[in-house]
N, C-alpha and C positions, 0 to 999 in steps of 0.2 A: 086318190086311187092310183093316180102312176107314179107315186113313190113305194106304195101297196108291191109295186107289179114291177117295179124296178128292184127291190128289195127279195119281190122271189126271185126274178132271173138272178140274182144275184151269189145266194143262198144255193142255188142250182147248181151252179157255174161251179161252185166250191167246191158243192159235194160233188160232179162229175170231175172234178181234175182229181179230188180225192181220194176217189174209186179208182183211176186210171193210176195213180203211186200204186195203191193196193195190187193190182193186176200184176202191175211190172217187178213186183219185188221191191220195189221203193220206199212202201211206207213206214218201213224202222229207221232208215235213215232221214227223211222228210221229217217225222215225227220228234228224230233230236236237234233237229236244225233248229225247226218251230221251237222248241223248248230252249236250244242256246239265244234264240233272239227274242224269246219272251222273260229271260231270265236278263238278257241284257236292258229290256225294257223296264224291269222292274225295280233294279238297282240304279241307271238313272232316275228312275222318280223316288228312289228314298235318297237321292244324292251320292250314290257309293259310287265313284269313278274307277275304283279299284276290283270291286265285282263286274263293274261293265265290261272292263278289259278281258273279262277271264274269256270273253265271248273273240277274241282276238288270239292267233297264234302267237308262243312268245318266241318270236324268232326276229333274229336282222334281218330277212327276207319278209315278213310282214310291212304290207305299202298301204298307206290311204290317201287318199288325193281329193281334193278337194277347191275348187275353181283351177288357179293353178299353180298352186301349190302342191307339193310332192313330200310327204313325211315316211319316210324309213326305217324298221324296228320299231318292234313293239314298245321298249323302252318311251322312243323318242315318240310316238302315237300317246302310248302315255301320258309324256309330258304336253305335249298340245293341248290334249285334253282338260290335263289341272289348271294350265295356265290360260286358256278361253274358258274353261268353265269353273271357276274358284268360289265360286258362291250358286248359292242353292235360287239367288232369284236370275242367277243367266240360267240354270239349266230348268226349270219348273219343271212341269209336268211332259214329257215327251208321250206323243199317243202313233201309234204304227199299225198302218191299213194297205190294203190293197197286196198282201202280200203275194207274192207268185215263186216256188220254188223249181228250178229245173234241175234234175240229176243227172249230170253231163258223164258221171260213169262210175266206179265202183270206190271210187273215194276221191270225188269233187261232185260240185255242184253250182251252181249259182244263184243267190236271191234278188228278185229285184221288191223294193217296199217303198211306201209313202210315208216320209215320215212328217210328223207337226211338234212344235213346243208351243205350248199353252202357257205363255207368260201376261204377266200384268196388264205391262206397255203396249205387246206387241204378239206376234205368230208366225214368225216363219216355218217354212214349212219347204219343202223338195223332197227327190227323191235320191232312195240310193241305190247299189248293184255292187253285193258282196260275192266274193266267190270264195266259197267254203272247200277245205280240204280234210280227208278223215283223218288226224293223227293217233297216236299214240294216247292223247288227252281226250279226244274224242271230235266232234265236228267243229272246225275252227275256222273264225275267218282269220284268208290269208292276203286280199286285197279287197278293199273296202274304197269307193270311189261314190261319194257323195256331193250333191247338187241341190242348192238352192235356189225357188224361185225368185225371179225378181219381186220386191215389196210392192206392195198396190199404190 
């Protein structure tokens, strides 16, 4: 029963922030964010690194950071990419929850999300906090700073 009752507050919670993008004029741009990061989601799990990127601005001012390490250009986020994730059994399946979108103004935003890989061996899992900019291409991330839990 209180997974029941956890599951609606939760359901709630969505559709009231929902509602609240709708209010403000937000939800066309909320709605393509949602779709860049479930488009990025998608092409990780068929293994495309190269469609995932598209979720990424191409620009030398695109940053991802990660512990602490600092990668710069899209290019070079790229290559991180192919060369930690070169095979389909490091990247399995990635599953992305908890999302929370804020629209900081008439073209940026920030998302923060939980993300998980669903592999074999193992599951890590953290979060991350993109912050999106509207370009020309449409809503891109333009710094991307992700965190891993510590392993159990």
């Amino acid at each position: 029963m209180k997974s029941l009752s956890l599951a609606l507050v939760l359901v709630l919670g969505a559709t009231i922030l929902e509602a609240a993008d709708e209010q403000s004029g937000n939800a066309p741009d909320i709605s393509e964010i949602r779709a860049v990061l479930r488009a990025q989601q998608d092409a990780w799990n068929r293994g495309d690194i190269d469609s995932f990127m598209n979720g990424y601005a191409r620009a030398e001012t695109t940053v991802f950071v990660s512990g602490d390490e600092v990668t710069r250009g899209w290019q070079t986020v790229r290559d991180r990419y192919l060369k930690k994730y070169n095979d389909l059994a490091k990247m399995c399946t990635l599953k992305l929850s908890d999302l929370e979108i804020e629209h900081l103004g008439p073209d940026s935003a920030v998302a923060l999300w939980r993300w998980e890989l669903k592999r074999a061996r193992d599951n890590p899992h953290g979060r991350f906090t993109l912050i999106f900019r509207k370009t020309p291409d449409g809503w891109r991330i333009v710094n991307d700073h992700t965190s891993a839990a510590a392993p159990p």
